[in-house]
N, CA, C and O atoms as CSV, one atom per row, in Angstrom:
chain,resi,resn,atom,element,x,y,z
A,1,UNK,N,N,26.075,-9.279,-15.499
A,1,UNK,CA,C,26.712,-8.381,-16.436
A,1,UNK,C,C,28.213,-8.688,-16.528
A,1,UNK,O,O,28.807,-8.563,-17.599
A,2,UNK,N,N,28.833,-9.095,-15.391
A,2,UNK,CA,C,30.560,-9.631,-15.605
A,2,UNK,C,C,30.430,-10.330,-16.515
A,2,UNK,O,O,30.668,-9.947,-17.661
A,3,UNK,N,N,30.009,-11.568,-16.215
A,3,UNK,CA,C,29.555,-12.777,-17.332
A,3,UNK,C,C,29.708,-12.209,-18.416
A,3,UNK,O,O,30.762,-12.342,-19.039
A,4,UNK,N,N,28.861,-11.581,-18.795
A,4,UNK,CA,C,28.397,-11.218,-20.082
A,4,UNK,C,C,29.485,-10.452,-21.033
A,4,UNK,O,O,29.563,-10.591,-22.254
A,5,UNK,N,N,30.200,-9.723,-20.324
A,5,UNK,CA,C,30.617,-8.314,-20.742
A,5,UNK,C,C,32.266,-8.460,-20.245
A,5,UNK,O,O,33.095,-9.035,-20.949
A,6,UNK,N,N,32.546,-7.929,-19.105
A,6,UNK,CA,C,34.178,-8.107,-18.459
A,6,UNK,C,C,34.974,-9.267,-18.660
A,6,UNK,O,O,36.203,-9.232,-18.731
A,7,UNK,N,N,34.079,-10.602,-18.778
A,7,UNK,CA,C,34.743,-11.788,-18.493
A,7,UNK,C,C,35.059,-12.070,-20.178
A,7,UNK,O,O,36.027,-12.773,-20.467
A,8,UNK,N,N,34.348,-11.591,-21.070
A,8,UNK,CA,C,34.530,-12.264,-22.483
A,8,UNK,C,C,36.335,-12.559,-22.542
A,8,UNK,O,O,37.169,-12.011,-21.822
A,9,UNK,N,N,36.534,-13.361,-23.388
A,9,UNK,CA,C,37.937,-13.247,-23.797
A,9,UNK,C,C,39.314,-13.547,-23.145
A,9,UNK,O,O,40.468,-13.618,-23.570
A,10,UNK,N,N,38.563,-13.731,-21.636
A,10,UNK,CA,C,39.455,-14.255,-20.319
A,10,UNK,C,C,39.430,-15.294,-20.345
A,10,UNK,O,O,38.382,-15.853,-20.668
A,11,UNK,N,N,40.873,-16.223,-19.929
A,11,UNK,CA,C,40.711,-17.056,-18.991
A,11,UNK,C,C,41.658,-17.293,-18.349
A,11,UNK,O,O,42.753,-16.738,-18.447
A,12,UNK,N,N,41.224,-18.501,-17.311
A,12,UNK,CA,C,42.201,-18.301,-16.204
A,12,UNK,C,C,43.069,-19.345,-16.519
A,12,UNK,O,O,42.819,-20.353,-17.179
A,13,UNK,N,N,44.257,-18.966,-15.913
A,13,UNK,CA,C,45.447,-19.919,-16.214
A,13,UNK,C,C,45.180,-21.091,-16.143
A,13,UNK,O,O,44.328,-21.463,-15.337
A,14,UNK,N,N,45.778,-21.906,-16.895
A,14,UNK,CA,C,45.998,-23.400,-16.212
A,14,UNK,C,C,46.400,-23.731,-15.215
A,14,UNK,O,O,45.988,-24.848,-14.904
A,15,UNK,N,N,47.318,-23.091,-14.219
A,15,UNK,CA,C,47.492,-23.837,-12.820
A,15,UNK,C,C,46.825,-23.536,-11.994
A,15,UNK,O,O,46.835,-24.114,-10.907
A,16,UNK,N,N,45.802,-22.218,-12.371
A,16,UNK,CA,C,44.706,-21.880,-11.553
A,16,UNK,C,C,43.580,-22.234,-11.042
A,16,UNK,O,O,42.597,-22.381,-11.769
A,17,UNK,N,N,43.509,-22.490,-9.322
A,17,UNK,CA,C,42.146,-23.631,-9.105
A,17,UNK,C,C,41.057,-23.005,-9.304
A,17,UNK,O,O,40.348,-23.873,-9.813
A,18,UNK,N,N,40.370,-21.940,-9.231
A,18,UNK,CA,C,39.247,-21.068,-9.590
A,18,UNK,C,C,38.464,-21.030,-10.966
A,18,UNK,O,O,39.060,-21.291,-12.012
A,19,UNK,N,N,37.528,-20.801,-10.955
A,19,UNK,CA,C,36.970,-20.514,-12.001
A,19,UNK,C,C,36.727,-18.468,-12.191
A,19,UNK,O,O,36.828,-17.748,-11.198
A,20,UNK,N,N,36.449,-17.947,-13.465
A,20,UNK,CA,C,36.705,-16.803,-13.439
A,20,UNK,C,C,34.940,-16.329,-13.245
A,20,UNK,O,O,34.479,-15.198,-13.099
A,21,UNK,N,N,34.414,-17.304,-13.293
A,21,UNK,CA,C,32.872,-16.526,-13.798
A,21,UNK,C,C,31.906,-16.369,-12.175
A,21,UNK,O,O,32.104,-17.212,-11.299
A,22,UNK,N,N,30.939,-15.267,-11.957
A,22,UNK,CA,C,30.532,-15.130,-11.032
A,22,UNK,C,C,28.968,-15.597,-10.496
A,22,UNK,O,O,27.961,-15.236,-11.106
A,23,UNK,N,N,28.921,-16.388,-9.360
A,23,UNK,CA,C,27.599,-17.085,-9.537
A,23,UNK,C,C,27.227,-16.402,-8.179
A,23,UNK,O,O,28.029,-15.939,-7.368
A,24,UNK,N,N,25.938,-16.424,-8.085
A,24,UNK,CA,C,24.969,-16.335,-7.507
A,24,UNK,C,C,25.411,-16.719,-5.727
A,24,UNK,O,O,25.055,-16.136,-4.702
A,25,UNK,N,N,25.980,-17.481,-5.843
A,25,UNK,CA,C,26.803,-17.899,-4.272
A,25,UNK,C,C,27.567,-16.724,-4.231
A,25,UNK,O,O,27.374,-15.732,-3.528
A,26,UNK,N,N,28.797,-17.011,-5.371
A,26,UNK,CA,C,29.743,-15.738,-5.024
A,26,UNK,C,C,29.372,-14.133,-4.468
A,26,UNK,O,O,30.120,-13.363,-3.866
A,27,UNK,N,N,28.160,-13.959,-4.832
A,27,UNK,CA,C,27.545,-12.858,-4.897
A,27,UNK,C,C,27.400,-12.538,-3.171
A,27,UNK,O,O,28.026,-11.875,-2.344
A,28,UNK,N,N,26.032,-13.542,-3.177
A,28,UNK,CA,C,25.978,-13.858,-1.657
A,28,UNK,C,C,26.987,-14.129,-0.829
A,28,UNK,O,O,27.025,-13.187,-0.037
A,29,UNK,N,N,27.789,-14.863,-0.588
A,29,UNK,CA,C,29.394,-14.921,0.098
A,29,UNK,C,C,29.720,-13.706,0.490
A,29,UNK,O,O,29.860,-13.329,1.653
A,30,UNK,N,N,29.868,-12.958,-0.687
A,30,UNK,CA,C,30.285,-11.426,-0.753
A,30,UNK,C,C,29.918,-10.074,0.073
A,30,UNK,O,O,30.612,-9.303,0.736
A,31,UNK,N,N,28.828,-10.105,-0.178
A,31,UNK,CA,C,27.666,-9.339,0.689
A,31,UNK,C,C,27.231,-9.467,2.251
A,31,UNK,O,O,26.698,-8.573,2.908
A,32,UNK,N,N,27.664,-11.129,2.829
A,32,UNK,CA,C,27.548,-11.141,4.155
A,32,UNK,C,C,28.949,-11.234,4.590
A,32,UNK,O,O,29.013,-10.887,5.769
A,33,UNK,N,N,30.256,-11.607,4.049
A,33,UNK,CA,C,31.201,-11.308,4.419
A,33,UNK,C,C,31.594,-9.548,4.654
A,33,UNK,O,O,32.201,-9.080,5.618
A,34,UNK,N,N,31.092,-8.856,3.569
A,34,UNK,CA,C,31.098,-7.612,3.521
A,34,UNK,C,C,30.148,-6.703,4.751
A,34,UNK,O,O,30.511,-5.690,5.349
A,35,UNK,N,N,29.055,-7.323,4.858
A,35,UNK,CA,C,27.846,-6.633,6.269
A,35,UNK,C,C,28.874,-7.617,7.907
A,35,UNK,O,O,29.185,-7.005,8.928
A,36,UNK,N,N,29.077,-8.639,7.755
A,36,UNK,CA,C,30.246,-9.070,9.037
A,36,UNK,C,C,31.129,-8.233,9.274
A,36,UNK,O,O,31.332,-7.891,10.439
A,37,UNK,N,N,32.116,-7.524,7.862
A,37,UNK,CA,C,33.083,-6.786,8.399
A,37,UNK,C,C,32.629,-5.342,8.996
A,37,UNK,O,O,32.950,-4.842,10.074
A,38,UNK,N,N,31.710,-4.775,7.884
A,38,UNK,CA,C,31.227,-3.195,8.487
A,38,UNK,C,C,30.950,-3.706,9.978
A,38,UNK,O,O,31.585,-3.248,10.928
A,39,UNK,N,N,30.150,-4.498,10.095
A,39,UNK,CA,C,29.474,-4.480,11.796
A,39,UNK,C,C,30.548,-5.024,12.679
A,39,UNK,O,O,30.297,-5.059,13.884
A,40,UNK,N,N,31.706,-5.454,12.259
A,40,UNK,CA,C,32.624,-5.557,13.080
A,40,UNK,C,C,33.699,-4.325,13.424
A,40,UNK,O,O,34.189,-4.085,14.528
A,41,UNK,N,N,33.917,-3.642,12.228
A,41,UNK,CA,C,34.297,-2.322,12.700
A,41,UNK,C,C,33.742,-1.499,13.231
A,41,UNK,O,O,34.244,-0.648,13.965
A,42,UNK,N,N,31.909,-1.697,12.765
A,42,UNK,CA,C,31.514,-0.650,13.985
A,42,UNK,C,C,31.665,-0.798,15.382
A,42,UNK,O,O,31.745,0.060,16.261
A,43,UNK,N,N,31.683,-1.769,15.426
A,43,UNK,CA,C,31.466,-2.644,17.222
A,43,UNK,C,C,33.628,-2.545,17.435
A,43,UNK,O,O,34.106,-2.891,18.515
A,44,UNK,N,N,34.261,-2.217,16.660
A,44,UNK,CA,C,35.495,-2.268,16.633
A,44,UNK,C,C,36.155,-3.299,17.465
A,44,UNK,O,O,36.921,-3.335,18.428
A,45,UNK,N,N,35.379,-4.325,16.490
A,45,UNK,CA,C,36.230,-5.796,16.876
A,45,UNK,C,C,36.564,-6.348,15.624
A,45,UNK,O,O,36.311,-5.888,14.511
A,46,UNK,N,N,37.406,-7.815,16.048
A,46,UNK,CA,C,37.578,-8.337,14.607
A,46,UNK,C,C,36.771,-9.696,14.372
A,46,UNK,O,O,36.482,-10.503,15.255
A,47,UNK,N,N,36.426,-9.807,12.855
A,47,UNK,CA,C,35.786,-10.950,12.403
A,47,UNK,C,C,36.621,-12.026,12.625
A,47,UNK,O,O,37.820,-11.822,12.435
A,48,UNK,N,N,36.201,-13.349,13.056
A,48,UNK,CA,C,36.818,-14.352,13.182
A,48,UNK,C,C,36.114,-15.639,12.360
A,48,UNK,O,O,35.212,-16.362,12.783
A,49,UNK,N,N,36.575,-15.688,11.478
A,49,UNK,CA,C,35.734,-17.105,10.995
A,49,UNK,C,C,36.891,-18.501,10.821
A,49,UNK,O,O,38.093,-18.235,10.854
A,50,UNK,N,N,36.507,-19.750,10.666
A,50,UNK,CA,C,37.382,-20.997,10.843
A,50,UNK,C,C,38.121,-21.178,8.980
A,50,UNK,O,O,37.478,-21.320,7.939
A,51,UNK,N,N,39.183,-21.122,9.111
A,51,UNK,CA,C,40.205,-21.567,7.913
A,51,UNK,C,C,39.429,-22.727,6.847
A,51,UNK,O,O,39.502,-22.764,5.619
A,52,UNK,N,N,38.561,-23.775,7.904
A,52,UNK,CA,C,38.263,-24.809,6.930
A,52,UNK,C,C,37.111,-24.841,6.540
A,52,UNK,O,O,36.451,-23.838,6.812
A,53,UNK,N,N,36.448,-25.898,5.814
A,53,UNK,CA,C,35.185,-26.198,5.785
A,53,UNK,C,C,34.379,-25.353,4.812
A,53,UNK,O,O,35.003,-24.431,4.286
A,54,UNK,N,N,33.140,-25.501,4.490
A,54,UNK,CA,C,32.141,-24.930,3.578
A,54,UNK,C,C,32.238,-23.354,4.128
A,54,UNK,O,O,32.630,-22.916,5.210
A,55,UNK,N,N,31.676,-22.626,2.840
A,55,UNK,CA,C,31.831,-21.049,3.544
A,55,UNK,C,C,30.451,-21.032,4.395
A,55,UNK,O,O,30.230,-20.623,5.534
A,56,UNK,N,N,29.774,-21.507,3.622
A,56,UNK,CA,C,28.581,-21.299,4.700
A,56,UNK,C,C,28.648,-21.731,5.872
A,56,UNK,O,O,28.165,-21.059,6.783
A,57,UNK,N,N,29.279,-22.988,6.127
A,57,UNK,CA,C,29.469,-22.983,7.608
A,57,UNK,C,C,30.291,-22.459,8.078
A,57,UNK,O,O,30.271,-22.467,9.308
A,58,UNK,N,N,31.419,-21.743,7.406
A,58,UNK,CA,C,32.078,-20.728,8.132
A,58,UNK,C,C,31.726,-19.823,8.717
A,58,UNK,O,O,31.842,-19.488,9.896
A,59,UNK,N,N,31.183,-19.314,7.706
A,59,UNK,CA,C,30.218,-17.841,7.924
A,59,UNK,C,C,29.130,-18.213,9.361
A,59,UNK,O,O,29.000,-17.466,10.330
A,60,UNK,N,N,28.658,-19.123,9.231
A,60,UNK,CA,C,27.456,-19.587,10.103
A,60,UNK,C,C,27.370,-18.836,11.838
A,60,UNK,O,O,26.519,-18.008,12.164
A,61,UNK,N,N,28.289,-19.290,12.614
A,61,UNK,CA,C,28.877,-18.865,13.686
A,61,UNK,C,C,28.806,-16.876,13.531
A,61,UNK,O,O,28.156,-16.028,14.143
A,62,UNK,N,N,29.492,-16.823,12.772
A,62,UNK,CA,C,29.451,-15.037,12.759
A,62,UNK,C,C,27.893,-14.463,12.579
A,62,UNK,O,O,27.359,-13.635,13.317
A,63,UNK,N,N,27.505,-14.885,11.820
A,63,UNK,CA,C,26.215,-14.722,11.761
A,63,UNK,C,C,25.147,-14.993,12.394
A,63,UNK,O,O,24.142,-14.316,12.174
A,64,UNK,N,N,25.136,-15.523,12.860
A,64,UNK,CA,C,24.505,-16.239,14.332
A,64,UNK,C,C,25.069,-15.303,15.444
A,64,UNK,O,O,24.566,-15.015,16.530
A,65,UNK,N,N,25.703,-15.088,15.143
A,65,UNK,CA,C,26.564,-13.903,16.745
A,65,UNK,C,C,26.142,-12.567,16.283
A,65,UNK,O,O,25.770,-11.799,17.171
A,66,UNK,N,N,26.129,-12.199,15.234
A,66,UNK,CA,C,25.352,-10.671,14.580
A,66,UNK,C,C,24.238,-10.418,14.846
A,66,UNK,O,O,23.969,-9.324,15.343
A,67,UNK,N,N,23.030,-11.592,14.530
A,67,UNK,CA,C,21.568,-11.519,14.945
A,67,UNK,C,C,21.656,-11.541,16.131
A,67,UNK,O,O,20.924,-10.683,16.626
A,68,UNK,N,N,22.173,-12.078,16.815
A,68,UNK,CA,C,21.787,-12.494,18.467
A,68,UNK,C,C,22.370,-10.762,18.888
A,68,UNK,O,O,21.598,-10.098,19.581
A,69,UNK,N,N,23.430,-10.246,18.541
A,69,UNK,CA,C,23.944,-8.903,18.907
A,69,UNK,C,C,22.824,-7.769,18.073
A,69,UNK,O,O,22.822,-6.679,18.646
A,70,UNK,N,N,22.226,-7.806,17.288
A,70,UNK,CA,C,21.288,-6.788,16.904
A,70,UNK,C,C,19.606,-7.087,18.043
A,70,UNK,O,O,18.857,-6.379,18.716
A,71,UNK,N,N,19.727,-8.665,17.646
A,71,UNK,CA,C,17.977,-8.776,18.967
A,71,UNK,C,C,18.434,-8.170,20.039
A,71,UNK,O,O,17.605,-7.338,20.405
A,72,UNK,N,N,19.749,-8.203,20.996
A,72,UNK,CA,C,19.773,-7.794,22.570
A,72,UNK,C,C,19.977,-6.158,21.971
A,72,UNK,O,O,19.099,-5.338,22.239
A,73,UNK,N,N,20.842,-5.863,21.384
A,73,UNK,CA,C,20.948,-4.102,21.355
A,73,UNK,C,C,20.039,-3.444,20.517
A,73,UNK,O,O,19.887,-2.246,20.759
A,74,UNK,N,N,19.400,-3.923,19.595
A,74,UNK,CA,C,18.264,-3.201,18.330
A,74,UNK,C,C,19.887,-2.695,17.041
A,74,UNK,O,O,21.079,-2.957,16.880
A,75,UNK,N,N,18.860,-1.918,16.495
A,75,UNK,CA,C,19.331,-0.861,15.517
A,75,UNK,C,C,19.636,0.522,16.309
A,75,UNK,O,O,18.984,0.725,17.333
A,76,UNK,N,N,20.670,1.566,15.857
A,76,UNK,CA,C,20.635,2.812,16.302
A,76,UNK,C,C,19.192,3.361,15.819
A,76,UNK,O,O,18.459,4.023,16.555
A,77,UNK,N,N,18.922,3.052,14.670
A,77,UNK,CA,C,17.999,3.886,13.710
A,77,UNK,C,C,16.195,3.211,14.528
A,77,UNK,O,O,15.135,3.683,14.116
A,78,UNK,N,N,16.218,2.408,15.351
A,78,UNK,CA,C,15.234,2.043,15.713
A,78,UNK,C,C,14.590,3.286,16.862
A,78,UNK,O,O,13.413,3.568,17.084
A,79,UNK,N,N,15.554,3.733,17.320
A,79,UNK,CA,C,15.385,5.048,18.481
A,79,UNK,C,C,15.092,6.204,17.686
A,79,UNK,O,O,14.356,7.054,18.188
A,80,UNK,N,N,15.531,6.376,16.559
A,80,UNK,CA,C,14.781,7.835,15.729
A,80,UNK,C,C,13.434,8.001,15.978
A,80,UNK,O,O,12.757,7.089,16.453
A,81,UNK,N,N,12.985,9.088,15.700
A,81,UNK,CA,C,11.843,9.885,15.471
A,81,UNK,C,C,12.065,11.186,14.965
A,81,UNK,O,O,13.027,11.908,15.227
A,82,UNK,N,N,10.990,11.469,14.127
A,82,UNK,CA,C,11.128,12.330,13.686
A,82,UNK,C,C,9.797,13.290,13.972
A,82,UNK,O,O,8.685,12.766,14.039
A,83,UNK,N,N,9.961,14.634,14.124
A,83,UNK,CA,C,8.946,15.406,14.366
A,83,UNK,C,C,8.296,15.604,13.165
A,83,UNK,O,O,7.287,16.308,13.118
């Protein structure tokens, strides 16, 4: 819907390295950078990922440290019950 709708009529500067339109990566990028930070404030630590390289392999390491921290502790919501 950006595409379609917000982005009409834009564009981005000429000295600008980016493109303005939103893909399917960006999306994804977004969403696990965004679930890294909540679960790092809950655990009230900070995200650390490396300056260089592909995002995905940036990301890789954090994410890999999230699963491995949800298999040893679970979910809170895994201990519910309800009467």
């Amino acid at each position: 819907m950006y595409n379609l709708t917000l982005l009409k009529g834009h564009q981005a500067q000429s000295d600008w390295a980016f493109n303005l339109e939103l893909s399917s990566d960006n999306m994804y990028d977004g969403f696990v950078v965004l679930s890294l930070l909540e679960d790092h404030v809950r655990c009230n630590d900070t995200l650390k990922v490396p300056h260089t390289g592909l995002q995905k392999d940036r990301l890789h390491a954090a994410m890999k440290a999230q699963n491995l921290h949800i298999q040893l502790y679970n979910q809170p919501e895994v201990h519910h019950h309800c009467k």
